[in-house]
N, C-alpha and C positions, 0 to 999 in steps of 0.2 A: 701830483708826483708821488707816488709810492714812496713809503722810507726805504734808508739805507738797510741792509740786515748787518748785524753784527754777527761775526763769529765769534763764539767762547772756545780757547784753544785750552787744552790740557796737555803737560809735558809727559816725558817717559817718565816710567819708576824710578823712584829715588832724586829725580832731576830736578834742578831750578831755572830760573832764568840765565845762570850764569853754565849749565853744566854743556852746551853746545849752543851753537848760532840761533837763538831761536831768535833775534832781532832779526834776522834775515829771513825765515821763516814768515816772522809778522808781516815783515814788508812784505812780501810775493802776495799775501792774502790780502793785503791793503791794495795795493798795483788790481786785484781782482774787483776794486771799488767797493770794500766791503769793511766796516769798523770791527779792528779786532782787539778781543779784551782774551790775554795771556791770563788763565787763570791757577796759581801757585796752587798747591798742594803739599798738605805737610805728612809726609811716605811715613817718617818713623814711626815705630811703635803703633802702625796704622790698618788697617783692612781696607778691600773693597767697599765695602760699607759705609767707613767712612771718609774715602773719596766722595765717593754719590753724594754722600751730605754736604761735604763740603762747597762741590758744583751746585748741586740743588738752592744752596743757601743764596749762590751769586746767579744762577738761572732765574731764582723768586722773582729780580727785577726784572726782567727781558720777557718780551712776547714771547710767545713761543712763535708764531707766525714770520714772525720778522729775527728768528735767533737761528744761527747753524751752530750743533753740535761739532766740533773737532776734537780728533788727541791720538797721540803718538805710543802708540806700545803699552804700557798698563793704562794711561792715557784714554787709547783708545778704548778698552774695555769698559771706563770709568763711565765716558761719556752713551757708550752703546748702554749698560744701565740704567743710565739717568734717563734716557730717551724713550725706554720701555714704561717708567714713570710719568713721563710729560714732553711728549713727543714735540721736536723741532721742527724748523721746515725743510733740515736737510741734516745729514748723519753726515759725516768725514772721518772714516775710519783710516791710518795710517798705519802700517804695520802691526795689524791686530794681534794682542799678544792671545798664545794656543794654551791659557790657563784656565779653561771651563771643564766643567765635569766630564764632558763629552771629548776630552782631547788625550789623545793620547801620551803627551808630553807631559801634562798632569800627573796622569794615571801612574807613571813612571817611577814619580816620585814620591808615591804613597809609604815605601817600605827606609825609604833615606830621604825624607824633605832637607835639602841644603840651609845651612844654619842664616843664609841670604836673604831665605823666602819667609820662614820661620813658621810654626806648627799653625796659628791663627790665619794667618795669612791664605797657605795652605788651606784651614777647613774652609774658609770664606769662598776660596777661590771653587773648589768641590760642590758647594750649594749651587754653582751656577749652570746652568743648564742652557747650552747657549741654543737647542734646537727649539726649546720649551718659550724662553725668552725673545727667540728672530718671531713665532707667531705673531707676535702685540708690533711688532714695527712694520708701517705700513709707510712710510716716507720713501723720499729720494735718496739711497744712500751709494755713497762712493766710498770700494776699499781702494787704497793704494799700496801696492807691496814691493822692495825692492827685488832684484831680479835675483843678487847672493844675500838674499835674506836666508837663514835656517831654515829647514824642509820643513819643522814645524809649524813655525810663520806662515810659510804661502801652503799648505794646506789649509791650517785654521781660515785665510784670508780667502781661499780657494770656496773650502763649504760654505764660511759666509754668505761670500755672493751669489751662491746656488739658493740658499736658505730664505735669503731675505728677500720679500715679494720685490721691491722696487732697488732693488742693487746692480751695478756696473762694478768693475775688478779692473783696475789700472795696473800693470804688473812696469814698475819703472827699470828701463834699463840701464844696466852698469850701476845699481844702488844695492847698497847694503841695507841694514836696519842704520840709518842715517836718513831723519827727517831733512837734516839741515844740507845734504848731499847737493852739487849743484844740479846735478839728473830728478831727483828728487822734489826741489822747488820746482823746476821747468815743468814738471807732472803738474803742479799746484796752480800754476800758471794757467796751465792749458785747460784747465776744467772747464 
């Protein structure tokens, strides 16, 4: 009998366990027969950079063979990095946030970075090259994107799934950027 895989889920920016349902989240991935391990992130004072490190550190234990990648909005970014390092046996992308070199949403903010995002963040975010980066992933990946997500959301979610050799685009109806949306989970469900 094959092992179970476990998911490693990564939250939005700035978010904890407690910042929306993500107990409900978990369940719906669990109900898919699958062990899933919530993995924190400390945003402050932080970059993409060292997100990835800090997934990678809790990645170190888990096959990759028998591990799925997930994550929700910078999340999702965090985990589609880490994946280019040491490829899973599946990507779950969830509202993939449109903060790569190549997006125009970025690009935007070169001349006013909001005091939110803040100037490191920013350059980290800049380094990334999401068309340079989709080459190296060669997995099973699924975006999912709510339907009134921000036009920059389901584009970035949109070239994604064109980009990446082995990608499917769920585009969930009636959801927001709301992992935890009940339309949302029902997507998560039906995979």
């Amino acid at each position: 009998m094959p092992n179970m895989k476990t998911v490693l889920f990564i939250p939005g920016g700035t978010e904890d366990w407690n910042s929306r349902d993500y107990a409900s989240v978990m369940k719906t991935i669990e109900q898919k027969g699958y062990k899933v391990r919530f993995v924190p992130i400390q945003w402050k004072r932080s970059t993409i950079d060292d997100w990835v490190h800090e997934l990678m550190t809790v990645y170190a234990r888990y096959d990759p063979a028998q591990t799925i990648l997930a994550g929700f909005s910078w999340g999702a970014m965090t985990v589609f990095i880490a994946a280019t390092q040491r490829q899973p046996a599946e990507l779950w992308l969830c509202s993939l946030s449109p903060y790569f070199s190549d997006d125009k949403y970025l690009l935007a903010m070169q001349h006013a970075i909001p005091k939110w995002l803040g100037k490191h963040r920013f350059e980290a975010f800049a380094r990334l090259d999401f068309d340079a980066l989709a080459q190296t992933i060669t997995i099973p990946t699924t975006i999912l994107v709510g339907e009134y997500e921000l036009a920059s959301v389901k584009k970035r979610c949109q070239v994604a799934a064109q980009e990446l050799a082995n990608a499917r685009l769920i585009t969930v109806q009636g959801a927001k950027h709301e992992v935890d949306d009940p339309n949302y989970l029902a997507a998560i469900l039906a995979l």
